[in-house]
Each structure stands twice: as structure tokens, then as C-alpha cells.
Backbone as CSV, one residue per row, in Angstrom:
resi,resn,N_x,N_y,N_z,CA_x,CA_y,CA_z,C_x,C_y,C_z
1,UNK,-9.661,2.109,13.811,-8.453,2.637,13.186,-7.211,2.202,13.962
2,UNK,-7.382,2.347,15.360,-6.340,1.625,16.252,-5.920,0.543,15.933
3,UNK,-6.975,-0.514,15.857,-6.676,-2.218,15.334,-6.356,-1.864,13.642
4,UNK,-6.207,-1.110,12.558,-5.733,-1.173,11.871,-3.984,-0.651,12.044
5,UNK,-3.670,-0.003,12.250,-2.138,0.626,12.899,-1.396,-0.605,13.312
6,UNK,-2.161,-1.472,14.746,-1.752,-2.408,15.338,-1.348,-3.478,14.393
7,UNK,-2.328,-3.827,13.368,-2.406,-4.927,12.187,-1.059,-4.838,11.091
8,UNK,-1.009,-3.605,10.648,0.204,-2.490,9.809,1.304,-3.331,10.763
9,UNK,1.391,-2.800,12.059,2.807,-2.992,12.880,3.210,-4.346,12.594
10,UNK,2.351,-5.183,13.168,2.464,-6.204,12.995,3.204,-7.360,11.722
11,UNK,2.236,-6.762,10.716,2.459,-6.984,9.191,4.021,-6.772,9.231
12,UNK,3.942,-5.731,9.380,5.641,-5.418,8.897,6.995,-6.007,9.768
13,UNK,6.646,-6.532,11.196,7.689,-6.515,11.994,8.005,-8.096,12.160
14,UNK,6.691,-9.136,11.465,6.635,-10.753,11.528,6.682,-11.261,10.109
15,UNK,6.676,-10.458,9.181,6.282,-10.917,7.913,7.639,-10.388,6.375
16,UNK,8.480,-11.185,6.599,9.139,-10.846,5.621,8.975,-11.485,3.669
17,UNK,8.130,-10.666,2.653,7.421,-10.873,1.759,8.527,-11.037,0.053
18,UNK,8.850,-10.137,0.344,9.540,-9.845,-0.759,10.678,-10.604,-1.367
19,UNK,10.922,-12.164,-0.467,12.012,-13.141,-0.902,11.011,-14.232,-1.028
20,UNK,9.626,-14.372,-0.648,8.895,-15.411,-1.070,8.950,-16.382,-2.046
21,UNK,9.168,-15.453,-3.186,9.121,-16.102,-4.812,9.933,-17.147,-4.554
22,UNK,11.582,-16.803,-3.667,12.461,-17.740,-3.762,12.230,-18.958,-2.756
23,UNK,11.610,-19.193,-1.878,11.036,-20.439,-0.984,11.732,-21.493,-1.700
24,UNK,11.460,-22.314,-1.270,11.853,-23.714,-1.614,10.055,-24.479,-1.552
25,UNK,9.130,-23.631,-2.624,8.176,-24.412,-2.879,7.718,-25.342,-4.367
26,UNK,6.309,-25.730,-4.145,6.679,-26.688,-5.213,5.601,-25.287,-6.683
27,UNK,6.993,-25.205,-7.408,6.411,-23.778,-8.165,5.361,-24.337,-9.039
28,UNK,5.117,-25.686,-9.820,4.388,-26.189,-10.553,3.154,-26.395,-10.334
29,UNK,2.960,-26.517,-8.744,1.950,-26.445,-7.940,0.898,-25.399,-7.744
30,UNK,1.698,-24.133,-7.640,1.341,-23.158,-6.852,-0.053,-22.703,-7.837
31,UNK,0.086,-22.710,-9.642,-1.131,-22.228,-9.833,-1.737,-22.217,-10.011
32,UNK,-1.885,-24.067,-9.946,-2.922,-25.059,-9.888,-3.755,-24.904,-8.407
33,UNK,-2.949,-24.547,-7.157,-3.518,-24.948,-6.187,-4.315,-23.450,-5.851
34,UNK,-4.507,-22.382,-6.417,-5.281,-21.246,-6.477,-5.893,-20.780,-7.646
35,UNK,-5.938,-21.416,-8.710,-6.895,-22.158,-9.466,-8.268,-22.669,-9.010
36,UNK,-7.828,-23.691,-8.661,-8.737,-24.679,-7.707,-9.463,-24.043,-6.548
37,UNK,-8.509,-23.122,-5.693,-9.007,-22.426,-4.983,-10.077,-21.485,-5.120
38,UNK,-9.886,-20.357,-6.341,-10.495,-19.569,-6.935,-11.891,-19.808,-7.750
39,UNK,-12.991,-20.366,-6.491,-14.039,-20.305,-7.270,-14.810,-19.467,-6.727
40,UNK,-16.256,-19.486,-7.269,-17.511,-18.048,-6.920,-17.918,-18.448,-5.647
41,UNK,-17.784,-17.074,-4.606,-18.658,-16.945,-3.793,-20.127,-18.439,-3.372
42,UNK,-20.623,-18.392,-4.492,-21.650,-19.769,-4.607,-21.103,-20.991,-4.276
43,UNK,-19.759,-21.064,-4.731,-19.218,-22.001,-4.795,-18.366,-22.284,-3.460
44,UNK,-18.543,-24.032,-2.570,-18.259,-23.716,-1.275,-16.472,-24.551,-1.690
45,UNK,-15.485,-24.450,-1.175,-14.143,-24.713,-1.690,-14.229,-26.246,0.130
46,UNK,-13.909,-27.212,-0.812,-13.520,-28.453,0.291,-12.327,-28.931,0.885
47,UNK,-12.713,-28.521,2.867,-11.545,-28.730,2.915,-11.562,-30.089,4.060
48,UNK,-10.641,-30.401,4.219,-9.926,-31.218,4.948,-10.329,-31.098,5.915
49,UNK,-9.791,-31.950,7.062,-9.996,-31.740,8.544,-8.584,-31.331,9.126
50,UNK,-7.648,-30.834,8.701,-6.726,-30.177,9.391,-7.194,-28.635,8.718
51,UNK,-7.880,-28.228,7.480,-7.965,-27.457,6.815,-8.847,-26.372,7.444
52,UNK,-9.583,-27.338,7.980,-11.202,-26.996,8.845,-10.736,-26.275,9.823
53,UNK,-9.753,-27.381,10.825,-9.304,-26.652,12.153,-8.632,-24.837,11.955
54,UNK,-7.735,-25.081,10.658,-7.124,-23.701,10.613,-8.125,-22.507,10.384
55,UNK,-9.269,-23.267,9.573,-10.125,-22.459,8.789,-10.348,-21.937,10.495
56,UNK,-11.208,-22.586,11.334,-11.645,-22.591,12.232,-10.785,-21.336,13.327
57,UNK,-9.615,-21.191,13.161,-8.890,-20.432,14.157,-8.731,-18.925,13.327
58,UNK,-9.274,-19.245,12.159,-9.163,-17.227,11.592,-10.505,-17.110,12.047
59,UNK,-11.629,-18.085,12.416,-12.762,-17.645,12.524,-13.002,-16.872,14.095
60,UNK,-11.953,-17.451,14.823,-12.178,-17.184,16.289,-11.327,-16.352,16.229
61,UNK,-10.251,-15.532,15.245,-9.478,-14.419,15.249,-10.320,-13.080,15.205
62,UNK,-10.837,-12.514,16.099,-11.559,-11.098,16.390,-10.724,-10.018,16.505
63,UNK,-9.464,-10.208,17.078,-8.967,-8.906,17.327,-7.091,-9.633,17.019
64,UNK,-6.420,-8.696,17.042,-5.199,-8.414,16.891,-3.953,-9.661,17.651
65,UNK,-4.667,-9.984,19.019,-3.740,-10.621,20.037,-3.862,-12.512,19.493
66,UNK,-4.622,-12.601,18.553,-4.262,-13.752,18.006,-3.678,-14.231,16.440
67,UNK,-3.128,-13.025,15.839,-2.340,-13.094,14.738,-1.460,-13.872,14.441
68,UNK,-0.282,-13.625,15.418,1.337,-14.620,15.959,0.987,-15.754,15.984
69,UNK,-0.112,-16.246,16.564,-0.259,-17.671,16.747,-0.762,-18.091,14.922
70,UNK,-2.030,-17.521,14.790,-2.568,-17.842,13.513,-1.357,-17.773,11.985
71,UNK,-0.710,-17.087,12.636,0.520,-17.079,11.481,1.526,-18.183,11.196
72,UNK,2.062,-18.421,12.693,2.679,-19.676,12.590,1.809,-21.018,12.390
73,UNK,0.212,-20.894,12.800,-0.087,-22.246,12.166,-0.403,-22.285,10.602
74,UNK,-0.631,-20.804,9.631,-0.779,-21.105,8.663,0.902,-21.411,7.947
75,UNK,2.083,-20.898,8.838,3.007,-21.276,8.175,3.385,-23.025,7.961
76,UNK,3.047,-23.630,9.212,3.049,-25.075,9.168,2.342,-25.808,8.177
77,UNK,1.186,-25.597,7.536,0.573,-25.919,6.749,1.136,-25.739,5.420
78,UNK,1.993,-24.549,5.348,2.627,-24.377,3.658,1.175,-24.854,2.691
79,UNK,1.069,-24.945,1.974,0.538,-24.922,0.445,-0.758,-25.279,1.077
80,UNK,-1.463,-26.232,1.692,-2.253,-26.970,2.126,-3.103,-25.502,3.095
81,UNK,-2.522,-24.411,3.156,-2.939,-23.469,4.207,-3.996,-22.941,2.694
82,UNK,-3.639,-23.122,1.367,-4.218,-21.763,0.203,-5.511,-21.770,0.084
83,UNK,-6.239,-23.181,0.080,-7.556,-22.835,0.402,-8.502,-22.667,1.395
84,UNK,-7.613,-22.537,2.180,-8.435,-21.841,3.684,-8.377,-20.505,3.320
85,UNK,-7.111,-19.764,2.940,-6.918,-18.721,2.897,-7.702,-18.294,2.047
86,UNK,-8.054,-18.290,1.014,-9.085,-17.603,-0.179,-10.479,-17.987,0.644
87,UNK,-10.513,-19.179,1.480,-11.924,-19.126,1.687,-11.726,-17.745,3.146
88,UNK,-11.287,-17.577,3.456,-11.105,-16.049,4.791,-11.356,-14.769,3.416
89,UNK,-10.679,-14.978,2.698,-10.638,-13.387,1.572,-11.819,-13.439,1.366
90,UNK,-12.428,-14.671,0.717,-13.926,-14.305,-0.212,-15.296,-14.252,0.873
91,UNK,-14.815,-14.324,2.618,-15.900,-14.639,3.459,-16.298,-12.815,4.052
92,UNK,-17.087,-12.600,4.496,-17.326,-11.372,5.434,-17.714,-11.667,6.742
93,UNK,-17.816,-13.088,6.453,-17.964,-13.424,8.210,-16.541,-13.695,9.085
94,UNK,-15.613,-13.415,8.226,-14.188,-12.845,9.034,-13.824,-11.642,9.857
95,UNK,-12.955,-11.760,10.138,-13.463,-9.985,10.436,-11.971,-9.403,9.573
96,UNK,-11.876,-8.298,9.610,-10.947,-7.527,8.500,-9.986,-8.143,8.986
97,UNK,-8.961,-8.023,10.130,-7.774,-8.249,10.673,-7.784,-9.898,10.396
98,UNK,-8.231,-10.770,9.744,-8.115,-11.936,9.665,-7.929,-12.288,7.989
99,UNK,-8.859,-11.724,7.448,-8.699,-11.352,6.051,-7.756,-10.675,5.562
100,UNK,-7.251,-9.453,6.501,-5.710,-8.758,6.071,-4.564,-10.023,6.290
101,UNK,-4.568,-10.626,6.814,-3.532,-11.748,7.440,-3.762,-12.758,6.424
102,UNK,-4.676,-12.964,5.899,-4.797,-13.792,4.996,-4.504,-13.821,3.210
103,UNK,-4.145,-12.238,3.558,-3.508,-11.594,2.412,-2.443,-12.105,1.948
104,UNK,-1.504,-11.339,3.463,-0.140,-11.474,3.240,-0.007,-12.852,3.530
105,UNK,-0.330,-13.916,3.857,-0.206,-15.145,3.467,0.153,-16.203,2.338
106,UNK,-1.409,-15.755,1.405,-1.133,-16.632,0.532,-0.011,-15.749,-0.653
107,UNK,0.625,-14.337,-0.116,1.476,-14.061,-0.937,2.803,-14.614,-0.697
108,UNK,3.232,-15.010,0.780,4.320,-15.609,1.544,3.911,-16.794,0.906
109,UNK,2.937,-17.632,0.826,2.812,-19.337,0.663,3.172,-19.545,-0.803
110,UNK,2.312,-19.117,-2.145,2.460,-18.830,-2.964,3.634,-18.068,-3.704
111,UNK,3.558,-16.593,-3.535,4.890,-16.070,-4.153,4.508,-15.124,-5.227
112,UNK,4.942,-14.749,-6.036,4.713,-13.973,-7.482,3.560,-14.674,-8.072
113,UNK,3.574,-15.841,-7.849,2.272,-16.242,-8.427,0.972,-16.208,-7.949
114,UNK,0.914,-15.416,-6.829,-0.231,-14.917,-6.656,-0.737,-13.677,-6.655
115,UNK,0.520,-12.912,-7.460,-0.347,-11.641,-7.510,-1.400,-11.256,-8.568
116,UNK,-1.398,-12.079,-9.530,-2.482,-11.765,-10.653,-4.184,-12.206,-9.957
117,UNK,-4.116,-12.961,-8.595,-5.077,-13.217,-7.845,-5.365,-11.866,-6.960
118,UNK,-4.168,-11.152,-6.271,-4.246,-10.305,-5.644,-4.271,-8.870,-5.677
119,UNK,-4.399,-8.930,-7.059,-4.649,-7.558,-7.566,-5.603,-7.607,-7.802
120,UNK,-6.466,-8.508,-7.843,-7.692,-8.369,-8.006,-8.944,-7.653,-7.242
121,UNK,-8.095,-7.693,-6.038,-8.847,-6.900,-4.604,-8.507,-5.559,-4.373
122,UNK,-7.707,-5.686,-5.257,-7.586,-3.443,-5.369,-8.953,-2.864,-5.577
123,UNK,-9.738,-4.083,-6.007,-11.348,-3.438,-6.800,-12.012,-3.810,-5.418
124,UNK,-11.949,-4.386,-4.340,-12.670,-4.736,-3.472,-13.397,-3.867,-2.433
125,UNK,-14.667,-3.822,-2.502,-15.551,-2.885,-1.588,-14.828,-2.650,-0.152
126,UNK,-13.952,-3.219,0.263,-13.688,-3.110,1.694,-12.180,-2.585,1.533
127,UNK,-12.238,-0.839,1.572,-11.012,-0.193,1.604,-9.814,-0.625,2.772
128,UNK,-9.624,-2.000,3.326,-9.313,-2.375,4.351,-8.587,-3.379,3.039
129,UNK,-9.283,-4.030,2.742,-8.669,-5.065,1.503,-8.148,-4.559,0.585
130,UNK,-8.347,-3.846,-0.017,-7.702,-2.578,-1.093,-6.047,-2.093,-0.976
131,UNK,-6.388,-1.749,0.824,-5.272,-1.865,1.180,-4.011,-3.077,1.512
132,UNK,-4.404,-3.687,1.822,-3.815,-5.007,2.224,-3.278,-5.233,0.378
133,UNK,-3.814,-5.458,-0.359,-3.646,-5.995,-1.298,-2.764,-5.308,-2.313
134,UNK,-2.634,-3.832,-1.922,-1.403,-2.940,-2.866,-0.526,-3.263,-1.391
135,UNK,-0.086,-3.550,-0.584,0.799,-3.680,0.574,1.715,-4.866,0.355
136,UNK,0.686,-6.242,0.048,1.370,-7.480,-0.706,1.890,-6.869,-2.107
137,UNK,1.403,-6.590,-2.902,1.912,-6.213,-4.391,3.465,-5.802,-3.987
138,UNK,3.686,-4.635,-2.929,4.476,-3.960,-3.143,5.656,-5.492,-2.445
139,UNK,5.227,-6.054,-1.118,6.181,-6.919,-0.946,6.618,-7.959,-1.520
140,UNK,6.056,-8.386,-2.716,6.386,-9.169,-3.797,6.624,-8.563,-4.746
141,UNK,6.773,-6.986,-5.277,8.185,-6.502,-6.046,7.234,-6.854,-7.319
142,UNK,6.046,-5.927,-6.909,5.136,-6.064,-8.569,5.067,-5.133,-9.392
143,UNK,5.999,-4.645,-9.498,6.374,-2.956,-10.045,5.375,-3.143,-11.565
144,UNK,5.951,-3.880,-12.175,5.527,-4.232,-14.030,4.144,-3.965,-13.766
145,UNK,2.980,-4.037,-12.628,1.486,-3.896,-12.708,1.160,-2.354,-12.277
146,UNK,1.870,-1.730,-13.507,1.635,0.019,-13.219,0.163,0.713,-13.373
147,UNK,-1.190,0.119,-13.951,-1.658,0.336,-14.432,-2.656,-0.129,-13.225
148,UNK,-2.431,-0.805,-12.400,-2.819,-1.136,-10.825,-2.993,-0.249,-9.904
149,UNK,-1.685,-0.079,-9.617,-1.036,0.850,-8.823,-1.404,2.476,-8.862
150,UNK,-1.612,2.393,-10.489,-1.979,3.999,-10.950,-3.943,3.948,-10.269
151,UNK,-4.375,2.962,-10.745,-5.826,3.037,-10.250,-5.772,3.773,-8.746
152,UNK,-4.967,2.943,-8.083,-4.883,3.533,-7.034,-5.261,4.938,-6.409
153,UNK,-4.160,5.857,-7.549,-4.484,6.993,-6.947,-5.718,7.678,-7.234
154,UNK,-6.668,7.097,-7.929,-7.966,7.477,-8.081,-9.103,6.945,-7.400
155,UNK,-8.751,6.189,-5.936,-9.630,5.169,-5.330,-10.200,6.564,-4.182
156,UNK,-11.485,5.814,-4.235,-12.632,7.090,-3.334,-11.813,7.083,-1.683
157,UNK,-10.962,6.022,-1.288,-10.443,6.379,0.070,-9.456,6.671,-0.156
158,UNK,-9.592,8.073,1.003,-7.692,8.771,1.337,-6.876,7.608,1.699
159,UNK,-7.249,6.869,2.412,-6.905,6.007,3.092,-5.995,4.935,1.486
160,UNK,-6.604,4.775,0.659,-6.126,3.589,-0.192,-5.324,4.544,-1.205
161,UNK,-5.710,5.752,-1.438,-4.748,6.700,-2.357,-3.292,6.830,-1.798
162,UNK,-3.264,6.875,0.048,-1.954,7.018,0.549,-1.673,5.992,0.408
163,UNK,-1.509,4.916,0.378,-1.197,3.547,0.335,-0.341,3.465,-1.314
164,UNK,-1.737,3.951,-1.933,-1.016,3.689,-3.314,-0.072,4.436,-3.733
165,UNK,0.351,5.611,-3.203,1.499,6.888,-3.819,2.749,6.059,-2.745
166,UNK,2.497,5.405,-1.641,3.464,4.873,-0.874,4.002,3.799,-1.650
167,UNK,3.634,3.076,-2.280,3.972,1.647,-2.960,4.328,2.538,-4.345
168,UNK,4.111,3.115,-5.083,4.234,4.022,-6.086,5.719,4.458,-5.727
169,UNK,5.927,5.201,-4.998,7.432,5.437,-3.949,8.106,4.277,-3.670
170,UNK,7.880,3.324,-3.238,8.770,2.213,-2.779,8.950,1.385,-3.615
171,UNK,8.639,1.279,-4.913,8.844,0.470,-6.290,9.637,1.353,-7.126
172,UNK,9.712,2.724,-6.605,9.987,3.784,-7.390,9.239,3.502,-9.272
173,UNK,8.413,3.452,-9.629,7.387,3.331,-10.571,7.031,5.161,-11.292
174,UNK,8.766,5.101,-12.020,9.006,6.712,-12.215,7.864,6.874,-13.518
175,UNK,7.370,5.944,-14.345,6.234,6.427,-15.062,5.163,6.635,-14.793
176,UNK,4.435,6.759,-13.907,3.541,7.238,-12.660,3.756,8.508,-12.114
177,UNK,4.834,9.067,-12.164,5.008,10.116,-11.423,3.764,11.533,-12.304
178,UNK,3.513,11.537,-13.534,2.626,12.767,-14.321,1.638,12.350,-13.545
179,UNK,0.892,11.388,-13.126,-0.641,10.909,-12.305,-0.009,11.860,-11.062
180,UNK,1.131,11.189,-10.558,1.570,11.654,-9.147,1.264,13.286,-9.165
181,UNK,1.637,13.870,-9.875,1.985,14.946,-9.719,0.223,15.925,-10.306
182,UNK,-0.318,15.191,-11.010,-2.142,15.938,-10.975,-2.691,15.721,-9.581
183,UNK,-2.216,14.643,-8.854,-3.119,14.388,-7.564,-3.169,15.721,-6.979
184,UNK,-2.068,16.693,-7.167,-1.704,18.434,-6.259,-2.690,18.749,-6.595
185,UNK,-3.442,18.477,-7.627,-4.666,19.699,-7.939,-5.856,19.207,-8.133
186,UNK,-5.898,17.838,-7.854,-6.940,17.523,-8.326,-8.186,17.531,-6.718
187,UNK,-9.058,18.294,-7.009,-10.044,18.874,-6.150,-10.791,17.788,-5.218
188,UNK,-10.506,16.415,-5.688,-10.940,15.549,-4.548,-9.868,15.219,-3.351
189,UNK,-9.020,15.769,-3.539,-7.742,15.782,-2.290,-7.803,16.889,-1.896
190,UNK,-8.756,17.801,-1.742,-9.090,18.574,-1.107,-10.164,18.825,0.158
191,UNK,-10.596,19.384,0.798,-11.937,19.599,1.711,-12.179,21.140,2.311
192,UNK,-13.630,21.256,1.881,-13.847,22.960,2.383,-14.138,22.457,3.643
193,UNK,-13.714,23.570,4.456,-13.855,23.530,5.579,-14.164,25.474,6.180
194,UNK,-14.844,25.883,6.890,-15.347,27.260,6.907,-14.997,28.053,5.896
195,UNK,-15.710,27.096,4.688,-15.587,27.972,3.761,-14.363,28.299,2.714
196,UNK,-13.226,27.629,3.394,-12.167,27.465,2.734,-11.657,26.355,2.293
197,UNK,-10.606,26.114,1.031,-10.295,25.225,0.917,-8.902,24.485,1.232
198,UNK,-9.033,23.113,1.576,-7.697,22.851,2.677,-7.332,21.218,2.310
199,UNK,-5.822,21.768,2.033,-4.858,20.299,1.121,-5.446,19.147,2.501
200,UNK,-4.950,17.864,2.216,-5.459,16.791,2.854,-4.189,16.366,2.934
201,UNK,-4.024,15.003,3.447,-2.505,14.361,3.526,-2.171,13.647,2.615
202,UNK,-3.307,13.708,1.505,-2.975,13.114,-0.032,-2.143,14.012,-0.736
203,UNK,-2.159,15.538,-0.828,-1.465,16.411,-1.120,-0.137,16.262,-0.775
204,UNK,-0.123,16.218,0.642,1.297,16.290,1.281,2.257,14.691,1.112
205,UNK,1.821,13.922,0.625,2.425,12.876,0.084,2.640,12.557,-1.250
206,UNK,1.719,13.226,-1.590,1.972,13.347,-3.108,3.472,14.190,-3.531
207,UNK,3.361,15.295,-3.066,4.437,16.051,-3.152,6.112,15.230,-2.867
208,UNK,5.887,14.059,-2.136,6.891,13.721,-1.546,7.129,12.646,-1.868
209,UNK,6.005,12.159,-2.828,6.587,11.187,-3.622,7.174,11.666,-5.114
210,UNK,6.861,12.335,-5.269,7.310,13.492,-6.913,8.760,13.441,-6.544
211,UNK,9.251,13.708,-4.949,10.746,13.669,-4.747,11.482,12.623,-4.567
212,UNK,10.584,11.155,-4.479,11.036,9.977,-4.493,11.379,9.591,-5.775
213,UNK,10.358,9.942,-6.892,10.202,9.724,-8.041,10.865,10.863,-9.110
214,UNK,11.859,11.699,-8.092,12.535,12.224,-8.978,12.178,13.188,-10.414
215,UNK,10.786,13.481,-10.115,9.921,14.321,-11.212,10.515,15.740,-11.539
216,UNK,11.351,15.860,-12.208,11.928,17.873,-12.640,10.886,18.047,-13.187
217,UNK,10.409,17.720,-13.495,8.765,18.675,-14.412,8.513,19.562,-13.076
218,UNK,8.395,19.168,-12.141,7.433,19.746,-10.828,8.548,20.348,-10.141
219,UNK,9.648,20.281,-10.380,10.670,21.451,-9.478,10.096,22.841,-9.888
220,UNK,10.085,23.290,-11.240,9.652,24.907,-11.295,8.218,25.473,-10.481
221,UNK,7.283,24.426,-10.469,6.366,24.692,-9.807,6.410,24.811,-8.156
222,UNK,6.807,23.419,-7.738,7.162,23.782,-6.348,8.215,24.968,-5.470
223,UNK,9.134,24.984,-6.470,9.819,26.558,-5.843,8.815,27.107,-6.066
224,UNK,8.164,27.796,-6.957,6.871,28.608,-6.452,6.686,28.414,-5.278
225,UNK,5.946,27.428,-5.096,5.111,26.962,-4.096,5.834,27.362,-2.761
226,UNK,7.037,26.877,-2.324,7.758,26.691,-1.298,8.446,28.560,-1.254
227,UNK,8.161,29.347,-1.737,8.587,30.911,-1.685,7.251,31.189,-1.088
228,UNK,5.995,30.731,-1.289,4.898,31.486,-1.241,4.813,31.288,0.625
229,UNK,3.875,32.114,1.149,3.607,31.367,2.418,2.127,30.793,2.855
230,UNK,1.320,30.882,1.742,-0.132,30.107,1.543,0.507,28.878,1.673
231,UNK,1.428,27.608,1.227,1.840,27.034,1.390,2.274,26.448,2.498
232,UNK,2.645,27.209,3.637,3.159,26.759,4.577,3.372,25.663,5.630
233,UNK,1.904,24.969,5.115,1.184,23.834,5.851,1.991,22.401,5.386
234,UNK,2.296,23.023,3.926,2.955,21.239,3.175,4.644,22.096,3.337
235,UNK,5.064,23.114,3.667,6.263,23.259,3.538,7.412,21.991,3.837
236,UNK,7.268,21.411,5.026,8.709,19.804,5.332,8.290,19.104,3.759
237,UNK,7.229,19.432,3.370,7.149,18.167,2.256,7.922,18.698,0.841
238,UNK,7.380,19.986,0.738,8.446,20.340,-0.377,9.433,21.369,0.091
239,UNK,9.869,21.360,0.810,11.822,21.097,1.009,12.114,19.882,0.824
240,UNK,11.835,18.520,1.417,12.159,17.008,1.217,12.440,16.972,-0.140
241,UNK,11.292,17.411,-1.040,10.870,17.228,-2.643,12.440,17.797,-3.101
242,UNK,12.022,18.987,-3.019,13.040,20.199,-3.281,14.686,19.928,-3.199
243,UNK,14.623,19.277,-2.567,15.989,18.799,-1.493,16.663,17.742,-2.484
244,UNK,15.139,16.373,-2.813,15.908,15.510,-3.129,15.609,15.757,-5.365
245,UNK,15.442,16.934,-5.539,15.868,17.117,-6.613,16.584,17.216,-7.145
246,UNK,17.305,18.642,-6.063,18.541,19.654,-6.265,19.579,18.758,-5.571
247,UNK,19.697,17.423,-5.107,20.572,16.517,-4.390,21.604,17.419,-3.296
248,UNK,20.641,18.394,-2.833,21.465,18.749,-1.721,20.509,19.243,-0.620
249,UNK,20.760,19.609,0.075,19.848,19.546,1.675,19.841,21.123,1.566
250,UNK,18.451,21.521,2.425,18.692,23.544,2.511,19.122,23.224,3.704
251,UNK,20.116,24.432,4.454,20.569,24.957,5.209,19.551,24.359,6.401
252,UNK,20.144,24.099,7.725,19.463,23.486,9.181,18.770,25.048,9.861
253,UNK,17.958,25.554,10.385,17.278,26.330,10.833,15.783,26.626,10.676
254,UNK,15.198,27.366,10.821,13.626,27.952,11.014,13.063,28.133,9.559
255,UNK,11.891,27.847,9.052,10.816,28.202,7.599,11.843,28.954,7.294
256,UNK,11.981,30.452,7.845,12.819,31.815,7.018,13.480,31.490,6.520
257,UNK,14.116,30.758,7.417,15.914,30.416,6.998,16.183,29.729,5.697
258,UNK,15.249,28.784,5.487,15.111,27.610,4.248,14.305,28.190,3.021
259,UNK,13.284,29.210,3.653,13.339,30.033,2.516,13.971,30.520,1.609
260,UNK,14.532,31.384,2.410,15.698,32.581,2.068,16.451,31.739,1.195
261,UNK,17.167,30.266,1.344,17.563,29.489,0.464,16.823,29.001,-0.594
262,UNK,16.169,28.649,-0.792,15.029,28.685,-2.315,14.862,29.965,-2.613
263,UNK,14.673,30.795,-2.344,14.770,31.661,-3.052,15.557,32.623,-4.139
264,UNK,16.011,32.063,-3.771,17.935,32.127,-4.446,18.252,31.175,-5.439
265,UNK,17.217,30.298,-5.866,17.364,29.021,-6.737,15.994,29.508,-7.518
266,UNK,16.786,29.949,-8.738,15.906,30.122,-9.661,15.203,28.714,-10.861
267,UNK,16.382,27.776,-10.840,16.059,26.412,-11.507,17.209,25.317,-10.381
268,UNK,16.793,23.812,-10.370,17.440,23.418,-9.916,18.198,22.121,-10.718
């Protein structure tokens, strides 16, 4: 989980995605050359001998401290890097952190035109890829694939549901928000625990994307919620919600205090 965090940091602090489309590449190219790329598992994809070498350096990529390097040599390669890269996605003899890198790659090399390739791994057994692959979507500005994104919040990992209400939020993808807003109740974002039952951090993001997404359906409910003190556990999340409904902030002080202010707000 550590080397995933580390991988995340990384991703985000070397990898700028979301101006890709505009590169100065050759666009006529691009969906021919992942085409070509895109064959079965059975099928072995031929490469080159500069192709080999790169192939060769995601293979010796085990851990985290050789990313930077592997990044800048797949950037040198431009286009000529795409079928190495699909051959790292479709291999398991990679290891995840090489295959995540190989994500956001051929979305930097490629562009918009590879997300109808890369949505394809939202379905992928390895909730590690699942993730990676709504992470590119979102940095190539794939809002129009709502029906993706919505899968999302029904994927068996917490892990890929937060991912997906996060990209859901950061596309702002306000017709999504009725899914958003069943995730509160829906009993697999839950866990008994001695016997009781106890919200997860799918709950508490959910809620807080309803306030990203601007949902009034769910203001009458959450004042409920946020008066009660069974609640108390997701309370920062719906004040945030609450907050960015009513477009004004509660009062700075202690639970009571912010209470006492919702409570006093009968609609917002």
C-alpha cells in the first residue's frame, strides 16, 4: 500500500496529462499505432531493438526508485514507446508500479485517443489497474464516458469506488450525482463490526462529493443527518456538503457550535 501512495505521488508531481491531446503529435498516426498494438494476449506484438531495450527497463522496474528514469526514456521514444507500453499493460510479469506507469504513458504519448483503449481496464482483475485507468480518464478530461465512471461506483474495491466518486468530483459529472448519492445507503459501503454497523470512507466521500456535485435533492436529508449525533463520525463531511450547498461556511468553532447553526436552517 506504501509503494502504491509513493506511485500516486509520483504520478501526480512528474506527469502533466490533461494538455496531451494538444502535443505536437502525428494525430493520424496515433490510432493506427494502438490498433496494431492491440492484439490478444496469444498474440506476441514485434518489437524493435531500441523497443526491446525499453521493454527491457519496465522489466527491471520492481519498485518505485526507477520510475523518473523509465519515464524520461519512454518520453524519448514518443510514439515508438506504444507498443512496449501495451505489451507492460497486457503482461503480469510486470509488476503493478510498472504497468501503472505504463498507463499514464500511453495516455501522455497518444492523447484522447487512447481512452476508448483505456477504459477498457476499468474491467481489469487487478484493482491496481482499475485504478490507474479512471486516474488517466480523468487526466485526459473524459467526462462524456459517464457510464464508465458510474460503473465505478459499483466496483467490489473500496479502493476503486474512492477513485471513482474522486474523478466523478473532478469532472464534476453532475448526472451521476442520484448513483452518488444511493452509495449513503447502499449496504456494501458498510461493515459490521461487534455487531454493529459502521459507514466506511466510501460513505464519507460520497457525501462530499454530492457537495462537489452540487446535489439539493440530498440537502433535506443531510441536515437531518448533520442535527443527529449518530452521525458524528462523517460530521467535517457534511458541513463541507452542507456548506457548499447553502454557499456559505457555518460559523468557526467546536461540533456544538456548527450545530447549533444547522439547526436553525430548516431548507437551504
Amino acid at each position: 500500500m506504501k509503494n502504491l501512495f509513493l506511485l500516486m505521488f509520483f504520478i501526480a508531481t512528474c506527469m502533466t496529462l490533461a494538455n496531451a491531446s494538444t502535443k505536437k503529435i502525428l494525430k493520424s498516426d496515433s490510432k493506427q499505432l494502438l490498433t496494431e498494438s492491440n492484439k490478444s494476449e496469444s498474440q506476441s506484438i514485434k518489437l524493435n531493438g531500441e523497443q526491446k531495450q525499453l521493454l527491457l527497463k519496465y522489466q527491471m522496474a520492481k519498485d518505485n526508485s526507477k520510475l523518473h528514469e523509465l519515464k524520461q526514456a519512454t518520453l524519448k521514444m514518443a510514439q515508438k514507446s506504444v507498443p512496449v507500453l501495451v505489451t507492460v499493460l497486457k503482461s503480469r510479469e510486470f509488476s503493478d508500479e510498472s504497468r501503472w506507469l505504463a498507463m499514464f504513458m500511453l495516455g501522455r504519448t497518444i492523447g484522447r485517443k487512447s481512452a476508448p483503449y483505456i477504459s477498457k481496464y476499468t474491467d481489469h482483475p487487478n484493482w491496481m489497474l482499475r485504478v490507474a485507468a479512471y486516474k488517466t480518464l480523468v487526466a485526459l478530461d473524459q467526462k462524456q464516458l459517464k457510464n464508465v465512471f458510474g460503473k465505478g461506483l459499483k466496483d467490489s474495491s473500496m479502493l476503486v469506488k474512492l477513485e471513482a466518486l474522486d474523478s466523478i468530483a473532478k469532472l464534476k459529472i453532475k448526472e451521476l450525482a442520484p448513483l452518488v448519492w444511493k452509495m449513503v445507503y447502499d449496504e456494501s459501503n458498510y461493515i459490521v463490526s461487534a455487531g454493529k454497523r459502521k459507514r466506511t470512507d466510501v460513505v464519507k466521500r460520497a457525501i462530499r462529493t454530492l457537495g462537489e456535485l452540487e446535489y439539493r435533492e440530498s440537502q433535506r436529508p443531510l441536515l437531518k443527518m448533520i442535527k443527529n449525533r449518530n452521525f458524528d463520525d462523517m460530521f467535517e463531511d457534511l458541513d463541507y456538503t452542507l456548506s457548499k450547498l447553502a454557499h456559505t461556511n457555518s460559523p468557526r468553532g467546536s461540533i456544538d457550535v456548527k450545530r447549533a447553526f444547522w439547526q436553525k436552517q430548516t431548507t437551504i
